[in-house]
GUTI-719693 format. One record per residue (C-alpha): x, y, z. Coordinates in steps of 0.2 Angstrom, whole numbers, plus 5000, padded with zeros to 4 digits. Layout:
<sites>
+------+------+------+
|    u |    v |    w |
+------+------+------+
|    X |    Y |    Z |
...
+------+------+------+
</sites>
This chain:
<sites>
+------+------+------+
|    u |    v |    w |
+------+------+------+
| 5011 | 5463 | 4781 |
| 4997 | 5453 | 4774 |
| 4985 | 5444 | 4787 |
| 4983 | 5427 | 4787 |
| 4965 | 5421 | 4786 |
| 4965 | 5404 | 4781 |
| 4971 | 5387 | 4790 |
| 4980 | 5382 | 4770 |
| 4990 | 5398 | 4772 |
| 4998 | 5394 | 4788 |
| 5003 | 5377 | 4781 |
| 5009 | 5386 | 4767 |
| 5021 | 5398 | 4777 |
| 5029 | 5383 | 4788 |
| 5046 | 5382 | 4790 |
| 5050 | 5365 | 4792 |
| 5043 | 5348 | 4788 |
| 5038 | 5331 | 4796 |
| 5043 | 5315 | 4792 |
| 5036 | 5300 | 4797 |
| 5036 | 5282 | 4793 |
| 5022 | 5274 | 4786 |
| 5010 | 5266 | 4798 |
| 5003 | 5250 | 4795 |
| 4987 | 5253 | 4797 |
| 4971 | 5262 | 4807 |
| 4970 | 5249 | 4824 |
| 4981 | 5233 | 4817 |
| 4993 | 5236 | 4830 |
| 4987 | 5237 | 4849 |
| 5004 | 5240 | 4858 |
| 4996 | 5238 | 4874 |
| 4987 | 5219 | 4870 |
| 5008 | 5214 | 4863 |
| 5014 | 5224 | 4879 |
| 5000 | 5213 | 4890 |
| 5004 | 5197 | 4881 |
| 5023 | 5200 | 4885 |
| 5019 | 5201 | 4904 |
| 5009 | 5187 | 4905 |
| 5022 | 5178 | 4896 |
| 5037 | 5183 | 4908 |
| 5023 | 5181 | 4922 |
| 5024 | 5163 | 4919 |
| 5042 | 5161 | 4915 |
| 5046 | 5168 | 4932 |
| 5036 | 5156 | 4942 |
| 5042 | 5140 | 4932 |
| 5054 | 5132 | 4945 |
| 5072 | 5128 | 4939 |
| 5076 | 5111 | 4937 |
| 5090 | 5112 | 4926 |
| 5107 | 5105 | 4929 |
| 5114 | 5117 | 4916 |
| 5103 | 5129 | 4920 |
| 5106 | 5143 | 4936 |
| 5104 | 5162 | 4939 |
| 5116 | 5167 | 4931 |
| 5110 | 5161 | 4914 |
| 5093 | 5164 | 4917 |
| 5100 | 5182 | 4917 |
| 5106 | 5181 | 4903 |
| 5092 | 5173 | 4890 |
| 5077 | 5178 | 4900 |
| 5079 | 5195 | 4910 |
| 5094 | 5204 | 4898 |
| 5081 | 5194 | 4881 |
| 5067 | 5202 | 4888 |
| 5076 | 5220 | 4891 |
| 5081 | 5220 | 4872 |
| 5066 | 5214 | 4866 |
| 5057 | 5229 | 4878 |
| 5070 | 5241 | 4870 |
| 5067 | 5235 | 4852 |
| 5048 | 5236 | 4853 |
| 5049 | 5253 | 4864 |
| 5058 | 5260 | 4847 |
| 5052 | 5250 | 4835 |
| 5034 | 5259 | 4842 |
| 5041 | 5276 | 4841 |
| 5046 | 5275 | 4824 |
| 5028 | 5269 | 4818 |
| 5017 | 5283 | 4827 |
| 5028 | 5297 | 4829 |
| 5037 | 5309 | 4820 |
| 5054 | 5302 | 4819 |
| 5063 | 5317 | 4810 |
| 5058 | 5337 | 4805 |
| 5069 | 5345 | 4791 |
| 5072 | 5361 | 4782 |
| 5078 | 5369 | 4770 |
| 5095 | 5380 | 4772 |
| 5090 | 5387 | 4753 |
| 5073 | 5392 | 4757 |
| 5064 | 5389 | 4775 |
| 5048 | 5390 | 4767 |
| 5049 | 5376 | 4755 |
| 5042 | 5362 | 4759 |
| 5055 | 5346 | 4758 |
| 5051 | 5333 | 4749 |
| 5049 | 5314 | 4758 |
| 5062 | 5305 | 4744 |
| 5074 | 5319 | 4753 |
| 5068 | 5315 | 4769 |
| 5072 | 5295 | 4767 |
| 5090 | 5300 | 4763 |
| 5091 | 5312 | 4778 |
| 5086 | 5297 | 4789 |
| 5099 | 5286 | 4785 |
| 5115 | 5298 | 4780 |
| 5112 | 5311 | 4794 |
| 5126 | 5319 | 4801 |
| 5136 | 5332 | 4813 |
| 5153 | 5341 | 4812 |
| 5167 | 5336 | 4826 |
| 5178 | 5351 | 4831 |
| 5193 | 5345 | 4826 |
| 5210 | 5355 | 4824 |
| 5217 | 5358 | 4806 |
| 5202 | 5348 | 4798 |
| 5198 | 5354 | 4783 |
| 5181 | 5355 | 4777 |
| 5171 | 5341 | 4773 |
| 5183 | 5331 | 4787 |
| 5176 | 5330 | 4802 |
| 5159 | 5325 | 4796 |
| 5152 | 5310 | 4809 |
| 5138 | 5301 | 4799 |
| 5128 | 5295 | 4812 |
| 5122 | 5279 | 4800 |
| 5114 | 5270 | 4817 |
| 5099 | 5281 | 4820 |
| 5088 | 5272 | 4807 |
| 5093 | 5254 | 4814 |
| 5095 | 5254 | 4831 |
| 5078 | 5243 | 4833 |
| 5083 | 5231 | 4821 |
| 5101 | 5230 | 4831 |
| 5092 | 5225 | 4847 |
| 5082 | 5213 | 4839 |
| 5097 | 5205 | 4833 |
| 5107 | 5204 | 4850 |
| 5090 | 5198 | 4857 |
| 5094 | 5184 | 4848 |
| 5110 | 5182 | 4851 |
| 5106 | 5182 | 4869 |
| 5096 | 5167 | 4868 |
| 5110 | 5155 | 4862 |
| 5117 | 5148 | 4879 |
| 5100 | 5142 | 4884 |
| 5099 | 5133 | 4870 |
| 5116 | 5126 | 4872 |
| 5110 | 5121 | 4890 |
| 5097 | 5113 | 4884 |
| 5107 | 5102 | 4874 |
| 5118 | 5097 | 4887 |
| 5105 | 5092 | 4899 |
| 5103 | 5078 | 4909 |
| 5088 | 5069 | 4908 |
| 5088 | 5059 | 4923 |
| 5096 | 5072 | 4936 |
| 5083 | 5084 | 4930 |
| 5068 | 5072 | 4933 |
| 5075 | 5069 | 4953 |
| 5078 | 5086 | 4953 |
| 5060 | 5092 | 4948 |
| 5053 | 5080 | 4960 |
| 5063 | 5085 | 4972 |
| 5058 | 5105 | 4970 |
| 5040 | 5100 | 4968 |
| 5037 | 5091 | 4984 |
| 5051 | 5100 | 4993 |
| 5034 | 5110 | 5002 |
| 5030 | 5094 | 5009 |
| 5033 | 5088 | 5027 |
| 5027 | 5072 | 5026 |
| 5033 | 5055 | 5020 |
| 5037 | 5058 | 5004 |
| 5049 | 5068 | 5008 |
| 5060 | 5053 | 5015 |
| 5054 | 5044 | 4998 |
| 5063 | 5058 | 4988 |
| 5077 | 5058 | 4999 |
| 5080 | 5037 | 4998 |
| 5077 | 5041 | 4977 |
| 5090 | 5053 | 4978 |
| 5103 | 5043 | 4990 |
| 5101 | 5026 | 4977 |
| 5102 | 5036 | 4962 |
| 5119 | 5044 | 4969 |
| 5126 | 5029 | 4976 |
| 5123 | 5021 | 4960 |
| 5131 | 5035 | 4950 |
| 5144 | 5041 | 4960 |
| 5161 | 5049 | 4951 |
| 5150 | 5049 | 4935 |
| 5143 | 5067 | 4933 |
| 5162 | 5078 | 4931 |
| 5154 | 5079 | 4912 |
| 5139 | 5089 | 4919 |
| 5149 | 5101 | 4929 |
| 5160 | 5104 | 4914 |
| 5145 | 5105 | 4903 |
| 5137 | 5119 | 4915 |
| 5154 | 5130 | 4916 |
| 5157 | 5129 | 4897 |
| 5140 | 5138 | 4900 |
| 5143 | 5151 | 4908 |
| 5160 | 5155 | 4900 |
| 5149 | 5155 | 4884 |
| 5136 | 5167 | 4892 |
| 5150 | 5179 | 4896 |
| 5157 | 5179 | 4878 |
| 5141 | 5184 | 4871 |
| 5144 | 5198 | 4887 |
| 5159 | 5202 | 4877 |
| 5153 | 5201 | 4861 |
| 5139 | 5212 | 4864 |
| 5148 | 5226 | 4869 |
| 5158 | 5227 | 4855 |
| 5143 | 5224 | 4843 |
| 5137 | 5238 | 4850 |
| 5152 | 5249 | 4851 |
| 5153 | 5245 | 4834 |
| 5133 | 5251 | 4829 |
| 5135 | 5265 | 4840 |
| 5154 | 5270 | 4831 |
| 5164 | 5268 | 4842 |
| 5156 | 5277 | 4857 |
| 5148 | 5265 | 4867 |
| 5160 | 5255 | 4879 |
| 5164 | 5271 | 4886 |
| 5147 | 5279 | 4885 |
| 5144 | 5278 | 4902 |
| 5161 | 5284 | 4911 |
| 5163 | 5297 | 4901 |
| 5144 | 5305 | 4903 |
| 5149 | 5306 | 4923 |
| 5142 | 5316 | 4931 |
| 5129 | 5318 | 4919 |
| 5129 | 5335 | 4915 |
| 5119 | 5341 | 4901 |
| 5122 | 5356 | 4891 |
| 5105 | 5361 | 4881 |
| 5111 | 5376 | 4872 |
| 5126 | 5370 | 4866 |
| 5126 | 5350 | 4865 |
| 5143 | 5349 | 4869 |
| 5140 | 5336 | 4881 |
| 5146 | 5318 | 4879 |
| 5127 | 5311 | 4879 |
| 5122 | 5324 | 4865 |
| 5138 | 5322 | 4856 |
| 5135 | 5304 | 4855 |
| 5117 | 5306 | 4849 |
| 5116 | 5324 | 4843 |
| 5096 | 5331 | 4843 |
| 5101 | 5341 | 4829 |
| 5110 | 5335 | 4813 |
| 5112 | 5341 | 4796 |
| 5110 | 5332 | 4780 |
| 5115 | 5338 | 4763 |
| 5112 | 5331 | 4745 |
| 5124 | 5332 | 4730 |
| 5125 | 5327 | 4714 |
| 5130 | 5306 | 4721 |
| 5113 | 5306 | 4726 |
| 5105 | 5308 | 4708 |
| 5089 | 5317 | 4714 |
| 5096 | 5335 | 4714 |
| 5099 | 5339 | 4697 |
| 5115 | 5341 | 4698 |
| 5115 | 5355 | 4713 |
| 5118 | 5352 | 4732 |
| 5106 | 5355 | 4742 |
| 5108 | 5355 | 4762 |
| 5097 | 5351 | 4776 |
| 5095 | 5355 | 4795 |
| 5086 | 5341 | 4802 |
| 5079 | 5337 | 4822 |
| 5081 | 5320 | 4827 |
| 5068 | 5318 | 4838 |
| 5072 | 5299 | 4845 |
| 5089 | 5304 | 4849 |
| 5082 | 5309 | 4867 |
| 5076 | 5291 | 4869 |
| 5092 | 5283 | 4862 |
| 5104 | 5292 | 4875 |
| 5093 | 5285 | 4890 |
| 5090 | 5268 | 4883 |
| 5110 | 5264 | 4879 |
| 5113 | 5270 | 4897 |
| 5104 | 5259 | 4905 |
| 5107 | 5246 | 4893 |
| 5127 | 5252 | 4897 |
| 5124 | 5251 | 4914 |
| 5115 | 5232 | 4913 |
| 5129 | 5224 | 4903 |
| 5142 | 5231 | 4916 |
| 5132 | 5223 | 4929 |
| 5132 | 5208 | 4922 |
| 5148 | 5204 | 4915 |
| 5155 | 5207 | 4934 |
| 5143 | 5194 | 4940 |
| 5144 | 5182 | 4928 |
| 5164 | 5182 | 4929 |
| 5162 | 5182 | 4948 |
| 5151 | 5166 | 4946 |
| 5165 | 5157 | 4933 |
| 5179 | 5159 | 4947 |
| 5166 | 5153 | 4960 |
| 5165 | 5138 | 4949 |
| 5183 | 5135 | 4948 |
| 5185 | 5137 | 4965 |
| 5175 | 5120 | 4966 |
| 5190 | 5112 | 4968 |
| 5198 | 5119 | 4984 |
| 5192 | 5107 | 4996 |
| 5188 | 5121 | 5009 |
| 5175 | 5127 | 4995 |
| 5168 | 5110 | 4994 |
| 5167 | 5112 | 5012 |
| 5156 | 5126 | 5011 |
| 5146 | 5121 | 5000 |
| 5143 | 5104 | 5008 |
| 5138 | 5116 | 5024 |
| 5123 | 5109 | 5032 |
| 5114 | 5115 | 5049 |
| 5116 | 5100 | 5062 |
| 5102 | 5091 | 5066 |
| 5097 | 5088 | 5086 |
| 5093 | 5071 | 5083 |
| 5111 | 5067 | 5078 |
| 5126 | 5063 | 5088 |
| 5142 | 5064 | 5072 |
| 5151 | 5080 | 5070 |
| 5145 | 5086 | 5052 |
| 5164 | 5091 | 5046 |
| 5165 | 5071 | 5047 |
| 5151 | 5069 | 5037 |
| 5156 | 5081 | 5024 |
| 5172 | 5076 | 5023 |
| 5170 | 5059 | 5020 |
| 5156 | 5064 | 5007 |
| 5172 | 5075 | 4999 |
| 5183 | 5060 | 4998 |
| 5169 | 5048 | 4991 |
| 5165 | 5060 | 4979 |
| 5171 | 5070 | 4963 |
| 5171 | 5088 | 4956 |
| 5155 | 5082 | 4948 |
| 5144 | 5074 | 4962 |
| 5149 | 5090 | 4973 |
| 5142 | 5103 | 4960 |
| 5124 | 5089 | 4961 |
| 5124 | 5088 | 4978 |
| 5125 | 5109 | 4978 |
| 5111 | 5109 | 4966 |
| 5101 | 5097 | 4978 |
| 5103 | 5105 | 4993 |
| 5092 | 5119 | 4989 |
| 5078 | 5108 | 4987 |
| 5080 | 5099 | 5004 |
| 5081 | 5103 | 5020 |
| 5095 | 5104 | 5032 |
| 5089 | 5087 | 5044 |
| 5084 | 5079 | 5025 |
| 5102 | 5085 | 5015 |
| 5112 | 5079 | 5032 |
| 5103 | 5061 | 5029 |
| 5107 | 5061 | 5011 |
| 5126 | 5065 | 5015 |
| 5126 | 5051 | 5027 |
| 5120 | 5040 | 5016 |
| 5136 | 5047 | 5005 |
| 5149 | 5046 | 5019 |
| 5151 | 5027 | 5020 |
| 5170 | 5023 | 5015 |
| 5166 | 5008 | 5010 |
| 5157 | 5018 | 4992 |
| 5175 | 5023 | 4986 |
| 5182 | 5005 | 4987 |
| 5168 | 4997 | 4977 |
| 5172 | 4995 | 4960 |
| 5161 | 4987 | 4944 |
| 5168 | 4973 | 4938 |
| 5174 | 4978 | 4919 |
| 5178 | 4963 | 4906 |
| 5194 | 4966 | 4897 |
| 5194 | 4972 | 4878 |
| 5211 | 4969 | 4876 |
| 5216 | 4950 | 4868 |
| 5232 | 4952 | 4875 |
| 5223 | 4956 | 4892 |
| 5210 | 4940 | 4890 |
| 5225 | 4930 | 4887 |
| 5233 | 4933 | 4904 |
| 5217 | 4927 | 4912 |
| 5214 | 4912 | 4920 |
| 5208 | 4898 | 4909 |
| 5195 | 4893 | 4919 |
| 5189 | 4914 | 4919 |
| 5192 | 4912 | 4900 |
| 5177 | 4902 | 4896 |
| 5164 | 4915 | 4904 |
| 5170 | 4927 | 4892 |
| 5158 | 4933 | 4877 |
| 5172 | 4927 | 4862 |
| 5177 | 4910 | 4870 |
| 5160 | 4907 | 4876 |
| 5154 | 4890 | 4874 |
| 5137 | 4877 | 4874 |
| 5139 | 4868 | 4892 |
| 5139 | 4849 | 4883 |
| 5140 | 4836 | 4895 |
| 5157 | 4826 | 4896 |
| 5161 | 4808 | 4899 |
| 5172 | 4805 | 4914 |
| 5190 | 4798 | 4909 |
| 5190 | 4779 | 4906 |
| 5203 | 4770 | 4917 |
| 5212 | 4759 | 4904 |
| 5215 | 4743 | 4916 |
| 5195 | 4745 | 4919 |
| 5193 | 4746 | 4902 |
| 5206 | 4729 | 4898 |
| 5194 | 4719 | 4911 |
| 5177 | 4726 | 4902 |
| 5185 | 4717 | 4887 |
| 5192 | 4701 | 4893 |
| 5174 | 4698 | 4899 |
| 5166 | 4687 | 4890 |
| 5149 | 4690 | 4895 |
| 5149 | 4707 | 4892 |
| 5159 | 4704 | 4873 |
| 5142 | 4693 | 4869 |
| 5154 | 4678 | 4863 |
| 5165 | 4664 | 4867 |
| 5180 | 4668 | 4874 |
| 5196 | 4664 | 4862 |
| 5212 | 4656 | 4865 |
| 5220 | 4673 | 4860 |
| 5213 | 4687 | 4865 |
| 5226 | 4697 | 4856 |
| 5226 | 4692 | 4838 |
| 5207 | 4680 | 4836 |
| 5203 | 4684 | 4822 |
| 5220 | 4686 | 4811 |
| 5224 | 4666 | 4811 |
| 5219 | 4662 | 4793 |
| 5229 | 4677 | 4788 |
| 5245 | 4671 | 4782 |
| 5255 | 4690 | 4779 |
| 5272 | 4690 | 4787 |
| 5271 | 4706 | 4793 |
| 5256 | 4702 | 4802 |
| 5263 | 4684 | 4811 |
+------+------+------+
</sites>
C-alpha cells in the first residue's frame, strides 16, 4: 500500500463530506454582544412593576418568559446552523467521491429514514424528516405568536385604574403620609365608580382564555412541524432510555442522527441516474433536548393557565370573594372583618371585587381594611344617579313642571305678567283721570252716536 505523504492526499482519500451554511461574514455577528443585549433587555423587563389591570402572571408567562424561551431557542439554532457543520454526506456509490454542495442542499431539506413497518413494500415506509432545515424559523414564528395576548391586553386597558394602580405600587414602600393620600385616592375613585368595572374583569378573562388558545394552538403547530410526533413526545420517551447503537429509541426515532437521502431522476441533477446518500445530522442531538424541554414548558403552562381561568370563574361564589377580600385585622379596630367584607360584597360587583384583589397587593393589611371600610357603608348601594329619560313616551309621563328642565322643552326664563282681575281692570277704565278725558254719558257706546248702522243701534 502506497504511503501517504502529503496533507492534499489525505483530503483526497476522505470518505465523507461537510456541509455547511454560508456565514455571513468574518466578525459581523458577535453572538455573545446579541446574547448580553438580550439579558439586559429581560433584566429590565423583570423589574418593571406591573400595573396592569389586564395584565398578571399568568400572561406575563406567556409573552415575556415562554417569548423569551423561543426567541433563546430560535437564536440557539439559528447559531448552530451558521458556525457549524450542520450535515456530513457520502456516497453509497463511491465513499471516496467527494459529494457535491447542490447535492448537499437537497439532502438538507428531503432527508429521510425507513420505519419498520409490516408488509410495506419498498419505498413505503420512507419518513421524510422535512422539519430539520426549519425548525428556527418555526420558533420564530410561534415567538410571535406568543406575543398577541399582550397586545390584546394592552388594548383593553384602563387608563385611569392603571394610573391609581402605579401610584399605588410606587409609593407602596412608603410609611408615611402618603400613604393615606393614596389610600383616600383610591376609596373616592371607587365610591365614584362603583358597579362600573364588570367590563374590565371580562376583558381580563377573555385574556387568559385567549393565552391558553395560543397554549393549544402551539402544540398542534408544532405537532404539525414535528409530523406528528410531538404531543406525545414526552410520555412516550419515559424513562428516557437511549439506545446508541441501534436508535430505536423514541427520542432518536423522532430525530434520527443518521438519515439517508437519495437522488433520482425528479431531481433533474443526476443525469438521469439515482444516486443515494448516507447523511449525519448533526443538530439532531440538539433538537431532541430542546423540544423536551420546550414539551415539558408548554405542559406546564397549559395546567396553570387553565387552573387560573377556573380561579377566575370562581369569582362569583361569594365564599371566593370572601377569600379574596381576606384582610389581617387591624389592633386598632374594634368591627369583625367578615362584616366588613361582607358589606363590601354586597355593595359591590363581580368587577369592583376583581379591582379590589388587584389593589390589595399594593396595600397593606391596616391600609386595604380602611379602604374596605370606606366600601362597607350600605348606604353606597341605594344611591343612584339621576338619569334623564330618552324615551318621549317616558318625558311625556313626567310632570309638567319637571318637563321644562328637560333639554327638548327647555326654554328662555321671560318674565310674565300677573293675571289681570277683570273688575280691577272695569274700575281702571271708568276712571276718568287715568283715561286722560272727560268722562261720557255712555261709557259703553261713546263714540258710535253719529253712527246710524241698525245693527250697530
Amino acid at each position: 500500500m502506497k504511503k501517504l505523504k502529503t496533507h492534499g492526499d489525505i483530503r483526497n482519500l476522505t470518505h465523507y463530506t461537510r456541509g455547511r451554511m454560508p456565514s455571513i461574514g468574518a466578525g459581523s455577528v458577535d453572538i455573545r454582544s446579541i446574547l448580553g443585549s438580550i439579558l439586559n433587555v429581560i433584566k429590565s423587563r423583570a423589574n418593571q412593576i406591573c400595573a396592569a389591570t389586564c395584565d398578571g402572571l399568568v400572561l406575563r408567562m406567556h409573552y415575556r418568559w415562554t417569548f423569551c424561551l423561543l426567541l433563546g431557542g430560535f437564536l440557539t439554532v439559528w447559531y448552530s446552523w451558521y458556525h457549524r457543520d450542520v450535515i456530513t454526506c457520502v456516497s453509497h456509490f463511491n465513499a471516496e467521491t467527494q459529494v457535491r454542495l447542490d447535492y448537499i442542499n437537497i439532502c438538507l431539506s428531503y432527508p429521510y429514514v425507513e420505519d419498520n413497518i409490516e408488509g410495506a413494500e419498498e419505498g413505503e415506509n420512507r419518513r421524510y424528516l422535512l422539519f430539520y432545515r426549519w425548525i428556527s424559523w418555526s420558533l420564530l414564528v410561534l415567538a410571535g405568536i406568543y406575543y398577541i395576548p399582550r397586545k390584546v391586553s394592552k388594548n383593553f386597558d384602563n387608563a385611569r385604574c392603571k394610573k391609581l394602580m402605579e401610584d399605588l405600587a410606587a409609593n407602596a414602600h412608603r410609611y408615611d403620609q402618603a400613604e393615606k393620600e393614596l389610600v383616600e385616592r383610591a376609596a373616592r375613585y371607587l365610591i365614584f365608580n362603583l358597579k362600573t368595572h364588570n367590563g374590565l374583569y371580562w376583558k381580563y378573562l377573555f385574556v387568559n382564555v385567549l393565552a391558553l388558545i395560543v397554549d393549544v394552538f402551539a402544540m398542534q403547530y408544532l405537532d404539525f412541524i414535528l409530523q406528528g410526533r410531538f404531543i406525545q413526545y414526552g410520555i412516550r420517551s419515559y424513562p428516557f432510555t437511549r439506545d446508541p447503537r441501534g436508535f430505536t429509541d423514541y427520542m432518536s426515532q423522532t430525530f434520527p442522527p443518521f438519515a439517508s437521502c437519495e437522488l433520482a431522476v425528479e431531481n433533474q441533477l443526476t443525469n438521469k441516474r439515482t444516486e443515494k446518500f448516507g447523511c449525519h445530522l448533526t443538530i439532531m442531538e440538539l433538537y431532541e433536548k430542546l423540544f423536551l424541554g420546550l414539551w415539558l414548558w408548554l405542559i406546564i403552562l397549559i395546567v396553570i393557565t387553565i387552573c387560573y381561568i377556573i380561579f377566575l370563574v370562581c369569582m362569583w361564589l361569594p365564599c371566593m370573594r370572601a377569600y379574596l377580600l381576606r384582610v389581617a385585622k387591624p389592633a386598632h379596630v374594634s368591627d369583625k372583618v367578615r362584616g366588613v367584607i361582607q358589606s363590601v360584597a354586597q355593595n359591590c360587583k363581580i368587577g369592583d371585587i376583581y379591582l379590589l384583589y388587584r389593589l390589595k397587593g399594593h396595600l397593606s393589611h391596616a391600609r386595604f381594611y380602611e379602604l374596605m371600610t370606606r366600601l362597607s357603608d350600605p348606604t353606597l348601594s341605594n344611591k343612584q344617579p339621576p338619569v334623564s329619560p330618552t324615551n318621549p313616551q317616558e318625558k311625556d309621563k313626567l310632570p309638567p313642571n319637571k318637563q321644562v328642565d328637560t333639554l327638548r322643552n327647555r326654554r328662555p326664563n321671560i318674565p310674565q305678567d300677573p293675571p289681570m282681575n277683570p273688575e280691577y281692570l272695569q274700575q281702571l277704565l271708568a276712571n276718568p283721570e287715568m283715561m286722560g278725558r272727560p268722562q261720557h254719558p255712555d261709557q259703553r257706546t261713546p263714540l258710535l252716536k253719529q253712527n246710524t248702522s241698525i245693527l250697530i243701534e
